[in-house]
VOBANU-242372 format. One record per residue (C-alpha): residue number from 1; residue in three letters; x negated, y negated, z. Coordinates in steps of 0.5 Angstrom, whole numbers, padded with zeros to 4 digits. Each point is the difference from the previous one (the first is absolute). Layout:
PT  num  residu  u  v  w
PT  NUM  ALA  X  Y  Z .
...
# end
This chain:
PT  num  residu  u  v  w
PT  1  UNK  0000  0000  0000 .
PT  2  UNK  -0003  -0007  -0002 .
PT  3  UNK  0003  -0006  0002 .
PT  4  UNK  0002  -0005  -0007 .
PT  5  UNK  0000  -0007  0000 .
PT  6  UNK  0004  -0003  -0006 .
PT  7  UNK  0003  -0007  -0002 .
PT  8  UNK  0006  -0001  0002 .
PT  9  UNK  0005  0000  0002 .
PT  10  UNK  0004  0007  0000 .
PT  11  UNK  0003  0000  -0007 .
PT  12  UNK  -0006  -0002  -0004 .
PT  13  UNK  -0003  0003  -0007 .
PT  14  UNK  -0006  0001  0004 .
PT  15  UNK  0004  0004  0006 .
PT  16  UNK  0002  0004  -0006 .
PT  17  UNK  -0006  0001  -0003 .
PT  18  UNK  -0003  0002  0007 .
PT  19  UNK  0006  0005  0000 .
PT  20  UNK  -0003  0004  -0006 .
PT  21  UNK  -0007  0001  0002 .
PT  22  UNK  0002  0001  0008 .
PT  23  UNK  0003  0007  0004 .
PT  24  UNK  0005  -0001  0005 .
PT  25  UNK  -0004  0000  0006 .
PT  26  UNK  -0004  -0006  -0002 .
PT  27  UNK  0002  -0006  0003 .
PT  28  UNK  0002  -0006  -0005 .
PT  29  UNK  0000  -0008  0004 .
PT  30  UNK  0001  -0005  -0004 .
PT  31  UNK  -0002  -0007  0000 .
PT  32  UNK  0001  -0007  -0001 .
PT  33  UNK  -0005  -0001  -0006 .
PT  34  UNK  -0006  0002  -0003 .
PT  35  UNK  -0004  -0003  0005 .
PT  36  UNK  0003  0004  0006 .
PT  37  UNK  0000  0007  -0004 .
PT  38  UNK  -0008  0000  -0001 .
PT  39  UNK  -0002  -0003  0007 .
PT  40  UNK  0005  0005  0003 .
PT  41  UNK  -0006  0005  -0003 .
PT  42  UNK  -0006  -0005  0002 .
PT  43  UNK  0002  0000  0008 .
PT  44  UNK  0001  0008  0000 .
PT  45  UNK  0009  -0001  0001 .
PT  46  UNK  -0001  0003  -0008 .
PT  47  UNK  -0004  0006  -0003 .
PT  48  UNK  0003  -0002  -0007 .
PT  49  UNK  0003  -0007  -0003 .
PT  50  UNK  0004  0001  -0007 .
PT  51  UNK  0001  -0006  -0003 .
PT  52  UNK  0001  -0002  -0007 .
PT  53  UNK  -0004  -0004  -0004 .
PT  54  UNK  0002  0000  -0008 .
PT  55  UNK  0005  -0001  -0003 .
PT  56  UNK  0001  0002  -0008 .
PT  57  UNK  0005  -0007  -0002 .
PT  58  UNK  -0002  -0004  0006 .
PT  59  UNK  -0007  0002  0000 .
PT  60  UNK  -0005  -0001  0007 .
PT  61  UNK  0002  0000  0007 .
PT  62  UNK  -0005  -0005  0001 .
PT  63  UNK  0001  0000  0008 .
PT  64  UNK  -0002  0007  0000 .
PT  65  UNK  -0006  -0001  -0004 .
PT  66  UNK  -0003  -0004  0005 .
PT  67  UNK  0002  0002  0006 .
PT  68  UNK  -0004  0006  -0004 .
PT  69  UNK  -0005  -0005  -0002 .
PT  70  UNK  -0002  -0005  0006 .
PT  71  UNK  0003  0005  0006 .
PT  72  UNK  -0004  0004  0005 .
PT  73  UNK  -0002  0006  -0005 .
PT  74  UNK  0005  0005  -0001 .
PT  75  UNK  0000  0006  -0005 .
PT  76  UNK  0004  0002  -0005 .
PT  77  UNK  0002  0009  0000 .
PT  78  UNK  0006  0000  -0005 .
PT  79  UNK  0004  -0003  -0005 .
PT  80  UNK  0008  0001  -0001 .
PT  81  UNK  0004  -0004  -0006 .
PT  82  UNK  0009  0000  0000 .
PT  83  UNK  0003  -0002  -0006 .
PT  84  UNK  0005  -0006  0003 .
PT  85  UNK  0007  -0001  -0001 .
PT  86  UNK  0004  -0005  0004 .
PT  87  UNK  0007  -0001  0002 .
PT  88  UNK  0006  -0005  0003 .
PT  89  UNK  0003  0002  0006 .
PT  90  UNK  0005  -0003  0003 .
PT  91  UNK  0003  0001  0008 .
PT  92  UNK  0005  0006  -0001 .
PT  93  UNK  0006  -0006  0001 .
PT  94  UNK  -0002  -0005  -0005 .
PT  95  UNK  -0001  0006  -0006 .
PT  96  UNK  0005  -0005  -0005 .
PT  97  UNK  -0001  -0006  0004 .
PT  98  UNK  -0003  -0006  -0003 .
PT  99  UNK  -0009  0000  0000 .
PT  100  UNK  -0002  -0007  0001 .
PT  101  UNK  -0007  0001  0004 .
PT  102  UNK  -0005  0005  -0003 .
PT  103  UNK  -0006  0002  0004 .
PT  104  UNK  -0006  0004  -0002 .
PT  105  UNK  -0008  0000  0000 .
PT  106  UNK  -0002  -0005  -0005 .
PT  107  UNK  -0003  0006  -0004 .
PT  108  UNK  0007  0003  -0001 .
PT  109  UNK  0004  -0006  -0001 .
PT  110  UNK  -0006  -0001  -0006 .
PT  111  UNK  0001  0007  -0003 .
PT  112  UNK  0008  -0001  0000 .
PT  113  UNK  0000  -0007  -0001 .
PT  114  UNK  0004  0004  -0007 .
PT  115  UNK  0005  0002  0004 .
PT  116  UNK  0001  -0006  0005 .
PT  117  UNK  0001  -0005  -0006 .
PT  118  UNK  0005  0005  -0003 .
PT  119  UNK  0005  0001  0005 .
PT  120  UNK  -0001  -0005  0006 .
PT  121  UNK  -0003  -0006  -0004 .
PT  122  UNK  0003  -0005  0005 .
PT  123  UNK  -0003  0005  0006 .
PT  124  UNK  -0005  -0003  0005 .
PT  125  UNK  -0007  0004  0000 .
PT  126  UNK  -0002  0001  0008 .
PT  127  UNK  -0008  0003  0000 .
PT  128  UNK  -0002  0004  0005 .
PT  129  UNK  -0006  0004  0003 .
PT  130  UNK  0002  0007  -0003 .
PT  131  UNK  0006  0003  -0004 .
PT  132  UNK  0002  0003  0006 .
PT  133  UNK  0000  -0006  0004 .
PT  134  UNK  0005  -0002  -0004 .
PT  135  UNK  0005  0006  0000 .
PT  136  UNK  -0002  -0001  0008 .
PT  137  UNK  0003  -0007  0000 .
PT  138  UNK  0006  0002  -0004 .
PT  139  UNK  0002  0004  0006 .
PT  140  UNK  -0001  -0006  0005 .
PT  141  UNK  0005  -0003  -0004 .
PT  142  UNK  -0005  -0006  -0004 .
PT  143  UNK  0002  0001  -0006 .
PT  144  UNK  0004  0003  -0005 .
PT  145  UNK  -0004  0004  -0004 .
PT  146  UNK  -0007  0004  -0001 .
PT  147  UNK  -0004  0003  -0004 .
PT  148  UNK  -0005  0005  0001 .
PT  149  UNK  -0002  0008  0001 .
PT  150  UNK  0006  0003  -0001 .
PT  151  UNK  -0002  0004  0006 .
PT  152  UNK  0001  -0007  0005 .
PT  153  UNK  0007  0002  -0002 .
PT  154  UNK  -0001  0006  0004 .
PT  155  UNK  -0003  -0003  0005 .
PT  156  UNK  0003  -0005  0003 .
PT  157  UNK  0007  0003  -0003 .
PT  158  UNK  0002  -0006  -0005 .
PT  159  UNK  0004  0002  -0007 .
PT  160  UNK  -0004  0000  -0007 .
PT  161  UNK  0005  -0003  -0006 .
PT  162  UNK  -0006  0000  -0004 .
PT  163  UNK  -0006  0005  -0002 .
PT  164  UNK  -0007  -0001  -0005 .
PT  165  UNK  0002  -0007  0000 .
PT  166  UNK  -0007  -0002  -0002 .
PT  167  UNK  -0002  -0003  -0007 .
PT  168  UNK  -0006  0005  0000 .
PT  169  UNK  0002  0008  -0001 .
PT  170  UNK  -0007  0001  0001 .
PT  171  UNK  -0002  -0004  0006 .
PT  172  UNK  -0005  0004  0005 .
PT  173  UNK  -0003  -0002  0006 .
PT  174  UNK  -0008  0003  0002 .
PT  175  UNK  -0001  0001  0008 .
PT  176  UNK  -0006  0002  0003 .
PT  177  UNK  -0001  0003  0007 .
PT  178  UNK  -0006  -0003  0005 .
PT  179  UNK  -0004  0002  0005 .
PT  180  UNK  -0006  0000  0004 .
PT  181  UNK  -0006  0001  -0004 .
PT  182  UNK  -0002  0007  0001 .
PT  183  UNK  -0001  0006  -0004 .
PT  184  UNK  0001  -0002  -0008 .
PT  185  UNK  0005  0004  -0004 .
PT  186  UNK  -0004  0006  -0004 .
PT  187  UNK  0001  -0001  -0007 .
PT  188  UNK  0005  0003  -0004 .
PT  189  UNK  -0002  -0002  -0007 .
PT  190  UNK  0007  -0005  0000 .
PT  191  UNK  -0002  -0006  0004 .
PT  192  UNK  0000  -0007  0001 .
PT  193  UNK  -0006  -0004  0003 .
PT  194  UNK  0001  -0007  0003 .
PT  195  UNK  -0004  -0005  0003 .
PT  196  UNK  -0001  -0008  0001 .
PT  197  UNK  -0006  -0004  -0004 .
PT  198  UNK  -0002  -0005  0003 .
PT  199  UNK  -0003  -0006  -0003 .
PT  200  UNK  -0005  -0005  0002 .
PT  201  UNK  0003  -0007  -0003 .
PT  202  UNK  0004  0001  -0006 .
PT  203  UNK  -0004  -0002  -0006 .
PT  204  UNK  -0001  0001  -0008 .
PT  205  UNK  0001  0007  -0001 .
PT  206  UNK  0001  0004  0007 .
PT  207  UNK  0006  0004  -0003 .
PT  208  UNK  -0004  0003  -0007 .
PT  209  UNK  -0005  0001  0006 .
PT  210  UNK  0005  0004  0003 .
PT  211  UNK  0002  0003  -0005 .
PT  212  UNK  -0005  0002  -0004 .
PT  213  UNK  -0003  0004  0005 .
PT  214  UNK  0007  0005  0000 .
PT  215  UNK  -0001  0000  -0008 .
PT  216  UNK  -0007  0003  0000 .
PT  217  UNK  0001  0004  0004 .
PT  218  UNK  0005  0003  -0004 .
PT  219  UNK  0006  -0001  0006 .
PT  220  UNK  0007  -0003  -0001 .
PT  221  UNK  0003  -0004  0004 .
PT  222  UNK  0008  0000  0001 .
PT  223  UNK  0001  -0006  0004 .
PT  224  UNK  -0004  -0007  0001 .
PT  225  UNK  0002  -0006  0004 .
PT  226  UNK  -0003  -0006  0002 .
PT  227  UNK  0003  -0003  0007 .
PT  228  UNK  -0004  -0006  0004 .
PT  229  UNK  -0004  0001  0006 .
PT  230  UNK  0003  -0006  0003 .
PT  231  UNK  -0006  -0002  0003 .
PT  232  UNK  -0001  -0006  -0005 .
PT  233  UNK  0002  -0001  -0007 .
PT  234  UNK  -0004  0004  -0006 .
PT  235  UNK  -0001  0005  0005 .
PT  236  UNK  0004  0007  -0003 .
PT  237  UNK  0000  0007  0001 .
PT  238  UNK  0002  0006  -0005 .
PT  239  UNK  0004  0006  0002 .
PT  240  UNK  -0001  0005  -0004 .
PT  241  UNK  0001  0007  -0002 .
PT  242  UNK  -0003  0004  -0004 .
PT  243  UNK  0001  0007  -0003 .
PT  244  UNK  -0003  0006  0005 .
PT  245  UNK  -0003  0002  0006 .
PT  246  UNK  -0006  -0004  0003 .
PT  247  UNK  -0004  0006  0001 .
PT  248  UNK  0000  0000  -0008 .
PT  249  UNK  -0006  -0002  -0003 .
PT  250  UNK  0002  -0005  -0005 .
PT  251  UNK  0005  -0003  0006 .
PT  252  UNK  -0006  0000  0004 .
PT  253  UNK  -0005  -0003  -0005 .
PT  254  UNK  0005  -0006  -0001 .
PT  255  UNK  0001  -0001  0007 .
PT  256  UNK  -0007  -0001  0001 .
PT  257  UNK  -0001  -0004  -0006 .
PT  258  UNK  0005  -0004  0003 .
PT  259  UNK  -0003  -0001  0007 .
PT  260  UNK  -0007  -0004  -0004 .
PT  261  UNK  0005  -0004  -0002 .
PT  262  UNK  0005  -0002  0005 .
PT  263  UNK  0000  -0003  0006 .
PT  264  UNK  0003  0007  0003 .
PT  265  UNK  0004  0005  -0001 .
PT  266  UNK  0006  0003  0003 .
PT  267  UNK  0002  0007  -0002 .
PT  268  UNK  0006  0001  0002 .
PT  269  UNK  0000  0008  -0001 .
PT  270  UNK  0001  0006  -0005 .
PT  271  UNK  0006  0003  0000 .
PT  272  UNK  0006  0005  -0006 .
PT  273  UNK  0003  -0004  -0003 .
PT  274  UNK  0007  0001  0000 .
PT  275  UNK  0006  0001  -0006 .
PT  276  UNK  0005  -0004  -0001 .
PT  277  UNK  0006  0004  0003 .
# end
């Protein structure tokens, strides 16, 4: 029995990501952001935190990249994606009432923003911290509809009078479950390698530097992104994953051309990666 820190609250797509590659004798707490989940891990209340961290329409979740990034180090074991399909629900007795007050997540409203300009055009559109906090307002009574995981309707008992709201049929949404640093997952022959870069100052060339190091040695890189490290402006780093495991060597001869070169690096770990289910 492991103890799982997850972002909440109960009725989230990553409670129902964590679902998937749990057993029932694990114990799943939610929390309130991305932030708590991984420092949960930190202090030792957590052997593991999901939390999500891309998106296919809406792409980064820029808040878990840094946390990733600048936080205590922690190390990614494990990756898991969801195809992402939401829903409007309402409370039991307004299943025909009239909907002026819409909340959801600001990722969600944008993915059935469609949806929302099509049959509530004149519907205030409320932002809240997770889909799941929207389905949990709508129970205290805050306001009329909400849109999120068809799974919140089930928690917190409201009623579905739409489904696959979405505007994308193949939106996905990538998780990845953080630890303490320790042993690194074997290789599987299907893994996926993330790591920071670090860069001195930003300067003429940085990122062909970066990336000229994966492409002679052959390594694919499937995600790049650039944040800024907050200590002054033209202070980046890169996150980046690449095809492979870091004991491979041509994963290996990148990561070390890139420590010549930047002024550190983070390797954030080695682990499957996942099928799109």
């Amino acid at each position: 029995m492991s103890t799982y820190a997850y972002l909440g609250p109960s009725g989230t797509f990553t409670e129902a990501a964590l679902i998937g590659i749990t057993t029932e004798d694990d114990h799943l707490v939610p929390y309130a952001n991305v932030t708590a989940a991984l420092d949960s891990v930190r202090s030792g209340s957590a052997e593991f935190a999901l939390v999500p961290i891309e998106n296919s329409v809406e792409g980064v979740v820029a808040r878990t990249l840094d946390e990733l990034a600048t936080g205590q180090a922690l190390e990614i074991v494990a990756e898991t994606t969801i195809p992402v399909s939401f829903a409007l629900m309402v409370l039991p007795e307004n299943a025909t009432g009239k909907i002026t007050r819409i909340a959801t997540h600001p990722h969600a409203e944008s993915q059935c923003r469609q949806f929302i300009a099509r049959e509530y055009p004149g519907a205030e559109v409320i932002t809240t911290p997770s889909t799941a906090a929207a389905a949990e307002g709508l129970k205290e009574g805050n306001w009329d509809g909400a849109i999120a995981a068809k799974i919140a309707a089930d928690k917190y008992g409201l009623s579905v009078i739409a489904e696959n709201i979405g505007d994308n049929d193949a939106a996905v949404t990538r998780f990845v479950l953080a630890r303490m640093p320790g042993q690194v997952p074997a290789p599987t022959g299907n893994d996926r390698t993330s790591l920071v870069a670090y860069i001195d100052i930003d300067h003429a060339g940085a990122l062909l530097e970066i990336l000229t190091e994966f492409a002679k040695n052959n390594v694919n890189l499937t995600f790049i992104q650039s944040r800024p490290t907050g200590r002054e402006l033209g202070h980046y780093h890169f996150i980046i994953d690449v095809e492979g495991h870091q004991s491979d060597a041509a994963v290996a001869l990148a990561i070390e051309g890139l420590r010549s070169i930047c002024e550190d690096i983070r390797v954030l770990g080695s682990y499957p990666r996942a099928t799109n289910r």
